[in-house]
DSSP file (Angstrom, degrees, kcal/mol; ACC not computed):
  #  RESIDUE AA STRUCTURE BP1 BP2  ACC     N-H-->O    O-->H-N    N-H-->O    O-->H-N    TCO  KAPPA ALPHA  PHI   PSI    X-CA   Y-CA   Z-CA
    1    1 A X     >        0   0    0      0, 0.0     4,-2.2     0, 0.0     5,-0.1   0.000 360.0 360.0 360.0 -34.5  -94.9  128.8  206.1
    2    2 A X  H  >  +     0   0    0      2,-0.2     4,-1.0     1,-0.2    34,-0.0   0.718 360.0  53.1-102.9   1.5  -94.6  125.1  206.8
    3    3 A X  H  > S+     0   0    0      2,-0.2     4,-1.9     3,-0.1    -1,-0.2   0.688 106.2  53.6 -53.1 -41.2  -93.0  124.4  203.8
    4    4 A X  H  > S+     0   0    0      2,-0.2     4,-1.0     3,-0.1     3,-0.4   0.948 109.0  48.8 -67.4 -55.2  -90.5  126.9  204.5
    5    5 A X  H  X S+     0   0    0     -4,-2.2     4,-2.7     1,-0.3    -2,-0.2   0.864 108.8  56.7 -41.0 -59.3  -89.8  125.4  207.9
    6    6 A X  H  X S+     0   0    0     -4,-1.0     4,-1.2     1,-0.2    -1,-0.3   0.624 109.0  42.3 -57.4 -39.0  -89.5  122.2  206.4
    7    7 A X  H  < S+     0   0    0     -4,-1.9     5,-0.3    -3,-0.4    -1,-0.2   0.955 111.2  50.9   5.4 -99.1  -87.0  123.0  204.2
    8    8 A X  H >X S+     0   0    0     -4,-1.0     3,-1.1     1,-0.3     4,-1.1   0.809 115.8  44.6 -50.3 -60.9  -84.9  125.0  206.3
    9    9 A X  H >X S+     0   0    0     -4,-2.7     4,-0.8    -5,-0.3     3,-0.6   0.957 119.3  39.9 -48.6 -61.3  -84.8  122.2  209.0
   10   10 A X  H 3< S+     0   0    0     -4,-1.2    -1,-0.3     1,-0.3    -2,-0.2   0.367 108.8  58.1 -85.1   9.7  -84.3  119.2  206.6
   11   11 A X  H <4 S+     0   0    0     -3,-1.1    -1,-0.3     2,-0.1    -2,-0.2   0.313 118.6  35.6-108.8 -13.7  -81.8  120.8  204.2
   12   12 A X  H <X S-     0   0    0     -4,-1.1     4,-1.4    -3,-0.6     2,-0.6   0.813  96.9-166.9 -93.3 -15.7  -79.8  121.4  207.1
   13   13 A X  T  <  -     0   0    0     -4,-0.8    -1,-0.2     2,-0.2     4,-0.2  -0.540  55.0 -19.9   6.5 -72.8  -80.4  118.5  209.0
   14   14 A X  T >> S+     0   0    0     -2,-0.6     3,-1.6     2,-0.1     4,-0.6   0.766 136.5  51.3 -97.4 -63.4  -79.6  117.7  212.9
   15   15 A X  H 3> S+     0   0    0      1,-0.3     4,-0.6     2,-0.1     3,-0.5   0.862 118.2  34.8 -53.7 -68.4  -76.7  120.7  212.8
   16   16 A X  H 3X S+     0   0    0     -4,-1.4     4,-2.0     1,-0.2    -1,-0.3   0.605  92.7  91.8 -73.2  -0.7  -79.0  123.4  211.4
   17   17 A X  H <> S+     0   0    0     -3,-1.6     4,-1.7     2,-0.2     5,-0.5   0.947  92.7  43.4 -22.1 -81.4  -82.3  122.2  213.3
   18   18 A X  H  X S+     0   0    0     -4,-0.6     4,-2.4    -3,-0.5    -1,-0.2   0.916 111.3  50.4 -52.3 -50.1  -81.5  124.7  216.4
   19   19 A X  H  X S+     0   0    0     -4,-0.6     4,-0.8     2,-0.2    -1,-0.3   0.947 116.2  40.9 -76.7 -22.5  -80.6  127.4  214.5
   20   20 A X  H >< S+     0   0    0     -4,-2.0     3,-2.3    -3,-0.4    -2,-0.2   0.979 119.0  47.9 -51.9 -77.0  -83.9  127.2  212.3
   21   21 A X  H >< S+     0   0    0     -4,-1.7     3,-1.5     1,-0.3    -1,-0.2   0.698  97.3  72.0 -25.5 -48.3  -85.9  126.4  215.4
   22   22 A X  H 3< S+     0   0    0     -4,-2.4    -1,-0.3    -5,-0.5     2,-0.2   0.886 100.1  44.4 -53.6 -54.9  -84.1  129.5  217.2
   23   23 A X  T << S+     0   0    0     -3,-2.3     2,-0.4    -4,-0.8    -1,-0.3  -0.153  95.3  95.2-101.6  49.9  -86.4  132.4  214.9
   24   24 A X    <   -     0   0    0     -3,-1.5     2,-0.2    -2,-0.2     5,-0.1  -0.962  69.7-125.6-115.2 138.8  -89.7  130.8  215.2
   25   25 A X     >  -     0   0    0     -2,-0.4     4,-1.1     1,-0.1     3,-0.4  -0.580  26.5-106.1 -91.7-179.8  -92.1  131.5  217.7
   26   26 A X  H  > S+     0   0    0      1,-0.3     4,-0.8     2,-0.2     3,-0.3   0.737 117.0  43.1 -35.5 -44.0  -93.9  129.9  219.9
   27   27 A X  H >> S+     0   0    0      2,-0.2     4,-1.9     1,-0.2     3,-0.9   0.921 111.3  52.3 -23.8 -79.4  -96.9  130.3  217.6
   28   28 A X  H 3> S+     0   0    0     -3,-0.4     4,-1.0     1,-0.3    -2,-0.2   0.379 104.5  50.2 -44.1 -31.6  -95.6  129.7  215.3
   29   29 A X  H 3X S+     0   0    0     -4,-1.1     4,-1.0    -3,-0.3    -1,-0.3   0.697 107.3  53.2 -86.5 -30.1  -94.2  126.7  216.3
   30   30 A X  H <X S+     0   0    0     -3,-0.9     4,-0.9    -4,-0.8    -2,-0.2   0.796 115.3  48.5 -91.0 -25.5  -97.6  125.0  217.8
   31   31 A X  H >X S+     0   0    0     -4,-1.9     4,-2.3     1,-0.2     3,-0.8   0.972 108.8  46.5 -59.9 -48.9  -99.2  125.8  214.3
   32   32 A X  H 3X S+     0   0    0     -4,-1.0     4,-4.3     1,-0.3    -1,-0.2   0.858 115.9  46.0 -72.1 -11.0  -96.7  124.6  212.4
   33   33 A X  H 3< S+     0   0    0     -4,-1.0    -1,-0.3     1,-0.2    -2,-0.2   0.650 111.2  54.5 -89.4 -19.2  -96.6  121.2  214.6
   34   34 A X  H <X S+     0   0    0     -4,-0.9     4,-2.0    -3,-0.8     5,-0.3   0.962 110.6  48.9 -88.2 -49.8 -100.4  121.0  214.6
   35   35 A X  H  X S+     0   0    0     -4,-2.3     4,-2.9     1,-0.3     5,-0.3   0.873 105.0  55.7 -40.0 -53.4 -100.3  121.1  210.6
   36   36 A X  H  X>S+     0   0    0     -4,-4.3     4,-3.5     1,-0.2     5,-1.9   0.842 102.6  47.5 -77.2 -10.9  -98.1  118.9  210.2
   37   37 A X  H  45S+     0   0    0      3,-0.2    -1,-0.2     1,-0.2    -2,-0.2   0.858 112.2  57.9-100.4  -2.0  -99.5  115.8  212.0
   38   38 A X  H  <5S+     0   0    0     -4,-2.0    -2,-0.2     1,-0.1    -3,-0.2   0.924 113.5  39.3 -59.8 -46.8 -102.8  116.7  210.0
   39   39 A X  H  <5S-     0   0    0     -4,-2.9    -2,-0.1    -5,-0.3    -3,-0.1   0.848 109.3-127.6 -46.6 -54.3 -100.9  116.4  207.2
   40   40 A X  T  <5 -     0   0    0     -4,-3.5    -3,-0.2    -5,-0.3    -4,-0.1   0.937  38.6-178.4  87.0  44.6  -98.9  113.5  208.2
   41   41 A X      < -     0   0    0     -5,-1.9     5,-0.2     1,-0.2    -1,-0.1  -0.029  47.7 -52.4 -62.4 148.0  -95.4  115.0  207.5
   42   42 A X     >  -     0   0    0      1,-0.1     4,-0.9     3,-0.1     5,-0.3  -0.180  47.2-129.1 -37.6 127.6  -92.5  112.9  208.0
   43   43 A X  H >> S+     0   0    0      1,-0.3     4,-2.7     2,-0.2     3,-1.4   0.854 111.0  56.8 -63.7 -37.1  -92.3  111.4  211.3
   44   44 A X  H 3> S+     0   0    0      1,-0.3     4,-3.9     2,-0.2     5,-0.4   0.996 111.8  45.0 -68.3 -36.4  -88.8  112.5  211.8
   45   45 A X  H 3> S+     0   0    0      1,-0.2     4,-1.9     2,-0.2    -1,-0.3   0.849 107.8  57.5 -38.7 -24.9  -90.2  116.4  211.2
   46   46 A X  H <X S+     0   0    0     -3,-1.4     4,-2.2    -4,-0.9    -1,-0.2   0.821 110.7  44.9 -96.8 -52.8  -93.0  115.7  213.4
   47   47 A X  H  X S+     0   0    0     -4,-2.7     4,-1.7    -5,-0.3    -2,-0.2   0.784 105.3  56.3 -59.0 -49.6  -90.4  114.9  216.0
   48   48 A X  H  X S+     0   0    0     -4,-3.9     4,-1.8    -5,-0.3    -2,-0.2   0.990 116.6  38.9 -47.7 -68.0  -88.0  117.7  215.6
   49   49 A X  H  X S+     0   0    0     -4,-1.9     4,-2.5    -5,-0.4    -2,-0.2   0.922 114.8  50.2 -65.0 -40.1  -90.8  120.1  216.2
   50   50 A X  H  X S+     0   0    0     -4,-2.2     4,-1.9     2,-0.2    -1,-0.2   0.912 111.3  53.1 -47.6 -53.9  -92.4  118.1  218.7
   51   51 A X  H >X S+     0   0    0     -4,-1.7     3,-1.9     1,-0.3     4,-1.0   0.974 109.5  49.9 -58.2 -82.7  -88.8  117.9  220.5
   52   52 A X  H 3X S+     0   0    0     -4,-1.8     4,-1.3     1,-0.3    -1,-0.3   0.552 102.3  57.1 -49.7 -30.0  -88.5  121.5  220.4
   53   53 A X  H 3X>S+     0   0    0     -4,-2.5     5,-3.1     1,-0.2     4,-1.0   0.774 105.4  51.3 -43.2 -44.5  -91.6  122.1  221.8
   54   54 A X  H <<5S+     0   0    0     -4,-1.9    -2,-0.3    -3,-1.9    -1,-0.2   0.652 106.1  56.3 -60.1 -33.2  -90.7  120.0  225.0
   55   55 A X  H  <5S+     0   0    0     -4,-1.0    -2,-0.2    -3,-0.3    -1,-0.2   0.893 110.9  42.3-102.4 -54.4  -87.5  122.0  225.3
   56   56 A X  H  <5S-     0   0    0     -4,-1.3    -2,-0.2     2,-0.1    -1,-0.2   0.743 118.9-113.6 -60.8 -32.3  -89.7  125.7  225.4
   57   57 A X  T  <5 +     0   0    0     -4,-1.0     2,-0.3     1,-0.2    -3,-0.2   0.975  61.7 160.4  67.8  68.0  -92.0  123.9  227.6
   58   58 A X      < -     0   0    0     -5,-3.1    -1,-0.2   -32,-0.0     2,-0.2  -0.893  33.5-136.1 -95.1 129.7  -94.9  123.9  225.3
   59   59 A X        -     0   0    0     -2,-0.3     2,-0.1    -3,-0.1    -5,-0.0  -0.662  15.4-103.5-113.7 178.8  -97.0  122.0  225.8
   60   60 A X        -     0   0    0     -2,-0.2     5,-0.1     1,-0.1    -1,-0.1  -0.419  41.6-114.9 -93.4 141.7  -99.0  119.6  223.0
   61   61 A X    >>  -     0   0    0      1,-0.2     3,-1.7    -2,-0.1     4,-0.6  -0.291  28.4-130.4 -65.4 154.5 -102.8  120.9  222.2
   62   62 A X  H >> S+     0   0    0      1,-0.3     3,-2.0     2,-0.2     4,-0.7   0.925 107.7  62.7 -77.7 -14.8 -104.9  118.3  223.4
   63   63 A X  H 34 S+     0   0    0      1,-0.3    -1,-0.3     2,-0.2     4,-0.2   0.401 114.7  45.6 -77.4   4.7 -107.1  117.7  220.6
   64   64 A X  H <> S+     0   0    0     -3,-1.7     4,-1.4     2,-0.1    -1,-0.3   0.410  85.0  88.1-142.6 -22.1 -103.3  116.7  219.1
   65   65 A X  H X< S+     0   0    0     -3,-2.0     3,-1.1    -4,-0.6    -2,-0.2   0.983  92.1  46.2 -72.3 -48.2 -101.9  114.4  222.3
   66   66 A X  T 3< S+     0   0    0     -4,-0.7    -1,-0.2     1,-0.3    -2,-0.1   0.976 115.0  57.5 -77.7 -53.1 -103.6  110.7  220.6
   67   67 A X  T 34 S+     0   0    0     -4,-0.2    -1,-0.3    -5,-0.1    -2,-0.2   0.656  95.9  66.8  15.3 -85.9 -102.1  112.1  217.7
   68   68 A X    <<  -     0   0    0     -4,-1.4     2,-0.3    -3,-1.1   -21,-0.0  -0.178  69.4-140.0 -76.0 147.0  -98.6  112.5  218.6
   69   69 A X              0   0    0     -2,-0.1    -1,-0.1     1,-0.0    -2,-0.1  -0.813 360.0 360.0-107.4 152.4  -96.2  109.9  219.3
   70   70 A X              0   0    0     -2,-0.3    -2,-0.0     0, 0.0    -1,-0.0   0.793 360.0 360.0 -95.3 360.0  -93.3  109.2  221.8
């Protein structure tokens, strides 16, 4: 699943970002965002989702906040 995300986002890049973002859910979203910063995915990915989280007004798990960057 978060390979597929990652894709879809980055083979579109800034212009297809929203519409990818658009059929995820909220779930969906905080998983994939927690995965990737175990992982240690590309910052800008890390960022997209992060960004899009802020936007839904999700907020970041805490065990994840020292984590994350601004």
């Amino acid at each position: 699943m978060l390979g597929t995300l990652y894709c879809i986002c980055f083979s579109n890049k800034i212009k297809g970002d929203q519409i990818a973002m658009q059929h995820i859910s909220n779930q969906v979203l905080v998983e994939a965002y927690k995965q990737a910063v175990e992982l240690d995915l590309e910052r800008d990915f890390i960022e997209l989702l992060r960004s899009e989280m802020k936007q839904r007004g999700l907020l970041i798990p805490p065990s994840f906040e020292l984590l994350s960057f601004s």
